[in-house]
FIDOSE-451593 format. One record per residue (C-alpha): residue in three letters; x negated, y negated, z. Coordinates in steps of 0.02 Angstrom, whole numbers, padded with zeros to 5 digits, always signed. Layout:
BEGIN
ALAXYZ...
REM end
This chain:
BEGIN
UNK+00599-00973+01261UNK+00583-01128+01371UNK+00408-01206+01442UNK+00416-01124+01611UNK+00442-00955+01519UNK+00294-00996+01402UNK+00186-01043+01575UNK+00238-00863+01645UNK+00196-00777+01478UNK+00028-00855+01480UNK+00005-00824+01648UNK+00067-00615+01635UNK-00055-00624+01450UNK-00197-00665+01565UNK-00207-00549+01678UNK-00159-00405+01588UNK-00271-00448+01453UNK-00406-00463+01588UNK-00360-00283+01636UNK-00364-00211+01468UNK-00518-00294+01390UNK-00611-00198+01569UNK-00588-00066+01463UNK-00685-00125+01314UNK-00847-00204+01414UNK-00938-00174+01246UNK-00816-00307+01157UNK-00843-00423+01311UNK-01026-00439+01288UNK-01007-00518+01132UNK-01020-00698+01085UNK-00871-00824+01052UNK-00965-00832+00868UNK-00984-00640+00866UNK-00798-00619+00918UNK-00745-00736+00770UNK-00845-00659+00637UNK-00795-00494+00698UNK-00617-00545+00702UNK-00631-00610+00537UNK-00700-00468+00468UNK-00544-00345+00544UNK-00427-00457+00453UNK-00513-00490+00295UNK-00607-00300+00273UNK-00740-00279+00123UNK-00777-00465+00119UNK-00943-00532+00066UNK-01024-00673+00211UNK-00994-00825+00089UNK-00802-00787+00119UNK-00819-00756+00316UNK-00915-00935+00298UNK-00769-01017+00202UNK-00641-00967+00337UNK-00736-00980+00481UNK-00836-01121+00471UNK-00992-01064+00528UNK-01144-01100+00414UNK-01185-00946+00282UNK-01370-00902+00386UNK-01267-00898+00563UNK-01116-00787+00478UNK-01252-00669+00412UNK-01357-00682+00583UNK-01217-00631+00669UNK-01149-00481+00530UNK-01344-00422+00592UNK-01328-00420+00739UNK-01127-00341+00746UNK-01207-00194+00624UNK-01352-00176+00745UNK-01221-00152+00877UNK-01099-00031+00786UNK-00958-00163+00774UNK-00999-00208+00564UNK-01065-00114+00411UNK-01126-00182+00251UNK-01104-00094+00082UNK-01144-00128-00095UNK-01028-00119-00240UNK-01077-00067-00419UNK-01107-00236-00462UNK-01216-00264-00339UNK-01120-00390-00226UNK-01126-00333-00021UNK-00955-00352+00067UNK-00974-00332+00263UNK-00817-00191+00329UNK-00776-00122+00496UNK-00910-00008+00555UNK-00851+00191+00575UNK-00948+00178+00735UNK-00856+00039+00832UNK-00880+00051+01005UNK-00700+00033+01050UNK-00525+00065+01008UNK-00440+00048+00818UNK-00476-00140+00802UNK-00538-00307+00907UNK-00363-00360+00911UNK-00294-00196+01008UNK-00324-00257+01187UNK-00225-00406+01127UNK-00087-00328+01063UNK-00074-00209+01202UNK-00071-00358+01330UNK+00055-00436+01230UNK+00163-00291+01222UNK+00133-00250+01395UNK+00191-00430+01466UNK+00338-00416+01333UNK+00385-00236+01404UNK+00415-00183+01237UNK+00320-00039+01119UNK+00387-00103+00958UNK+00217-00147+00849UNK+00356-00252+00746UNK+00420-00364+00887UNK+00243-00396+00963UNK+00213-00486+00776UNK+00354-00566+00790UNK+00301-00649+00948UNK+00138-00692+00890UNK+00197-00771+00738UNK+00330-00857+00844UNK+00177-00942+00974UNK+00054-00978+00814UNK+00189-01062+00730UNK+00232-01157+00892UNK+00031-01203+00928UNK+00039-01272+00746UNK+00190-01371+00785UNK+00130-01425+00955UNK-00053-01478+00879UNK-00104-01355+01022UNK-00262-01249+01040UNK-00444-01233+01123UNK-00525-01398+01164UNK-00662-01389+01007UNK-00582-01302+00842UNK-00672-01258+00698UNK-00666-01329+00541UNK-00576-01186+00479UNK-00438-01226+00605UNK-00451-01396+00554UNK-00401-01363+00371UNK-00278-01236+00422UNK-00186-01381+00483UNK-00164-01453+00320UNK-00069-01327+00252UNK+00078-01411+00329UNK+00093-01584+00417UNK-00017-01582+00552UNK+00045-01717+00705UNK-00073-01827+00654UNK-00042-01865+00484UNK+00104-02008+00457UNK+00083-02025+00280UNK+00049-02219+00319UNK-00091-02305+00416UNK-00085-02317+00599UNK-00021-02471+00653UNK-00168-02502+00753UNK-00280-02525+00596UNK-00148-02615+00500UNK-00165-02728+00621UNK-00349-02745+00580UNK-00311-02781+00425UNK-00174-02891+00415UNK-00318-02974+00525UNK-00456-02991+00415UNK-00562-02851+00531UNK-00581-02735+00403UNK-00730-02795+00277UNK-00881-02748+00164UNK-00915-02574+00121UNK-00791-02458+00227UNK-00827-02283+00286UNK-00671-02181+00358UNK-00755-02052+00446UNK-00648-01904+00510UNK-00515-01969+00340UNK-00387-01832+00369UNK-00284-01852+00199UNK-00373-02028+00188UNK-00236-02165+00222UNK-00353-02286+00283UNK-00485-02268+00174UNK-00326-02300+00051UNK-00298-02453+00159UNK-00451-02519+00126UNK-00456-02473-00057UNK-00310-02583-00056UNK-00391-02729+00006UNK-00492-02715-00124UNK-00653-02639-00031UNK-00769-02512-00105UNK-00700-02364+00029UNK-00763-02187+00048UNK-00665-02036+00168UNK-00778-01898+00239UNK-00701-01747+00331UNK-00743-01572+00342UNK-00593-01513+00284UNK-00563-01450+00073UNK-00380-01462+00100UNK-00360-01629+00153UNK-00501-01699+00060UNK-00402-01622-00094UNK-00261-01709-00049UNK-00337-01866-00024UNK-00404-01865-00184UNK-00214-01847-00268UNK-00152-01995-00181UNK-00292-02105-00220UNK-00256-02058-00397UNK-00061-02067-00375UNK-00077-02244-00315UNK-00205-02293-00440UNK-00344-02340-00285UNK-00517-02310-00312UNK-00577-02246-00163UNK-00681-02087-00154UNK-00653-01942-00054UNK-00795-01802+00017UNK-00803-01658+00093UNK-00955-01705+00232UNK-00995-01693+00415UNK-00962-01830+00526UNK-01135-01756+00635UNK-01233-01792+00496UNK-01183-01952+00435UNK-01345-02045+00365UNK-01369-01879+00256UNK-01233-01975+00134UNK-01363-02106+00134UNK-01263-02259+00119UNK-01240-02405+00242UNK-01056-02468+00296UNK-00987-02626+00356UNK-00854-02568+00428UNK-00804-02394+00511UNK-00634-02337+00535UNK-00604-02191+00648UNK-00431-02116+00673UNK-00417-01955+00812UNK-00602-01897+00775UNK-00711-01945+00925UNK-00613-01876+01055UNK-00618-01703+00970UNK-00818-01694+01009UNK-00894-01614+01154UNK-00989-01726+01265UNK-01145-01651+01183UNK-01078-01684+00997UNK-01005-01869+01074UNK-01188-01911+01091UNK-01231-01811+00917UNK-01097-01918+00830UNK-01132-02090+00914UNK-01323-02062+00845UNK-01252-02019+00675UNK-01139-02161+00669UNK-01298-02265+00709UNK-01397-02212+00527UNK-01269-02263+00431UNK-01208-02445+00516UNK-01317-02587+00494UNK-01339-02718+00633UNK-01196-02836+00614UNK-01090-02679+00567UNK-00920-02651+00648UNK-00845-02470+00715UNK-00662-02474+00749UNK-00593-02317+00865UNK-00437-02245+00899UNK-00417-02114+01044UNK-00299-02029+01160UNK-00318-02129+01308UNK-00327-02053+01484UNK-00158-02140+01522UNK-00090-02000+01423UNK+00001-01872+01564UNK-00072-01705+01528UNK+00013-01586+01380UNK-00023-01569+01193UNK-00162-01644+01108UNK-00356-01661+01121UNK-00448-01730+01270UNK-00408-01878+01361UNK-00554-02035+01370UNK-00562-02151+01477UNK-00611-02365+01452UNK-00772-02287+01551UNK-00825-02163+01440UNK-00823-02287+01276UNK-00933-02387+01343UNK-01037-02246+01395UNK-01067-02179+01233UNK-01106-02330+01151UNK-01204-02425+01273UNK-01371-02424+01200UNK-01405-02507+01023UNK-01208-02568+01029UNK-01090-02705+01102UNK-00922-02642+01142UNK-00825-02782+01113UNK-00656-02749+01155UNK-00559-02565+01212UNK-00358-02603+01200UNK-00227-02516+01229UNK-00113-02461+01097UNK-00003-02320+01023UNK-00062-02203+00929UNK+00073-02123+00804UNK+00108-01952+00802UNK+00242-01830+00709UNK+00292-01742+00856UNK+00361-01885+00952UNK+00450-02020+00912UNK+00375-02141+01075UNK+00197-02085+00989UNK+00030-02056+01137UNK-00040-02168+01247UNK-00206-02245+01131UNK-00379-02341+01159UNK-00416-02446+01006UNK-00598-02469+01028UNK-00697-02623+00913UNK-00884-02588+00934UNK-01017-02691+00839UNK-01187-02607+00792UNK-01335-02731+00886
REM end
């Protein structure tokens, strides 16, 4: 299947999925939150909110908010086990057909012409396994769809440092304490550690952070490696010289941009350097996050900052072999 017959797909998906979820105005009522926990629920049945938390994302008290509020609505149940322990299932009562996913799989089948339950998953695995390829998706993912990533090679992960920061370091730009915020599987907190700086990698993601940890220890580097939110970065409550950010601030919303710019500002110092790397709006449209522009850098981190210099670079990728259009961005904390 070429692009123009995955553009026509889409397009056929769309409106027939339109058509069919007319039918279910009950399911369309509900929140993109409610729609995930639900989901989550119809694949994973008789599992207990901490789970639906782990997978999802969400914080426990939203997960269980929402379960609440899908019971109240006839969508969820809870029950109790001998041992005490609730698991959340499928309510009897749901107010529409077998399962969330049905007016999915019947627009799917429909724009396929085909009845066969077997070749509409086929498909499906088919396009997931192309989206996870492609580095594809909705403009914000969740963590959970974060980690997923790492159970193969997401495009972002090279196994080395990008070029743009080993350039920074080959420099002397890279000093003091250094925080790599957004690490991935940590190479350039690695970098650092290499250098002989005290380094420490943050991301929301177990799986990565896991394997950050084993190549630290495989190389015999002594940088450290947690699981924390880039939103909430004085909460660590340390101070960094220097912070390295690879592919992380162009995954925000413009309302988490400004969340993220204030949480970089607890935990640099004045004096205290932030080194960016984005997709650049010279990028032509196709895979990959947003685009940001020279403009909107400066934007962000005009007050309580001095931008001091927004080049343009590569940014390496595994999916192509030219790599995407970058802005290396080298912002001091006033």
């Amino acid at each position: 299947m070429n692009g123009f017959e995955l553009y026509l797909l889409a397009r056929k998906l769309t409106q027939i999925s339109d058509e069919t979820m007319a039918e279910d105005a009950a399911l369309r009522r509900l929140s993109p939150s409610e729609r995930i926990v639900l989901a989550d629920v119809l694949e994973h049945p008789r599992t207990p909110a901490s789970e639906i938390a782990e997978r999802t994302g969400f914080p426990l008290d939203h997960v269980s908010s929402q379960v609440t509020r899908l019971a109240d609505d006839g969508y969820l149940a809870t029950v109790t086990e001998p041992g005490g322990q609730q698991r959340i299932v499928p309510s009897p009562r749901m107010p529409f057909r077998q399962t969330a996913s049905a007016p999915v799989d019947t627009a799917l089948a429909a724009a396929l012409g085909t009845g066969d339950a077997g070749q509409v998953r086929e498909v499906v695995s088919a396009l997931e396994s192309l989206a996870r390829r492609l580095g594809t998706g909705a403009a914000v993912r969740s963590t959970a769809d974060f980690d997923a990533s790492y159970r193969g090679t997401p495009p972002w992960e090279i196994g080395r440092p990008q070029p743009a920061f080993a350039e920074l370091a080959e420099a002397g730009a890279i000093l003091g304490r250094v925080l790599d915020v957004g690490c991935g599987t940590g190479e350039h907190a690695l970098m650092a550690a290499g250098l002989g700086l005290p380094a420490l990698g943050v991301d929301t993601s177990p799986t990565a952070i896991e394997i950050a940890g084993r190549k630290a220890r495989e190389r015999d580097l002594k940088a450290r490696f947690v699981l924390h939110d880039a939103l909430d970065l004085g909460a660590l409550g340390q101070q960094f010289d220097t912070v390295i950010d690879s592919g992380l601030f162009h995954v925000f919303t413009d309302q988490d941009r400004l969340r993220y710019v204030e949480s970089l500002r607890r935990t640099v110092p004045a004096g205290g350097r932030y080194f960016m790397l984005c997709f650049s709006d010279r990028q032509p449209p196709g895979f990959g996050p947003r685009r940001v522009s020279r403009d909107e850098i400066e934007s962000a981190f005009a007050d309580g900052w001095v931008v001091d210099a927004v080049d343009p670079v590569t940014m390496v990728v595994t999916i192509n072999p030219d790599g995407v259009r970058a802005w290396r961005a080298a912002i001091t904390r006033t």
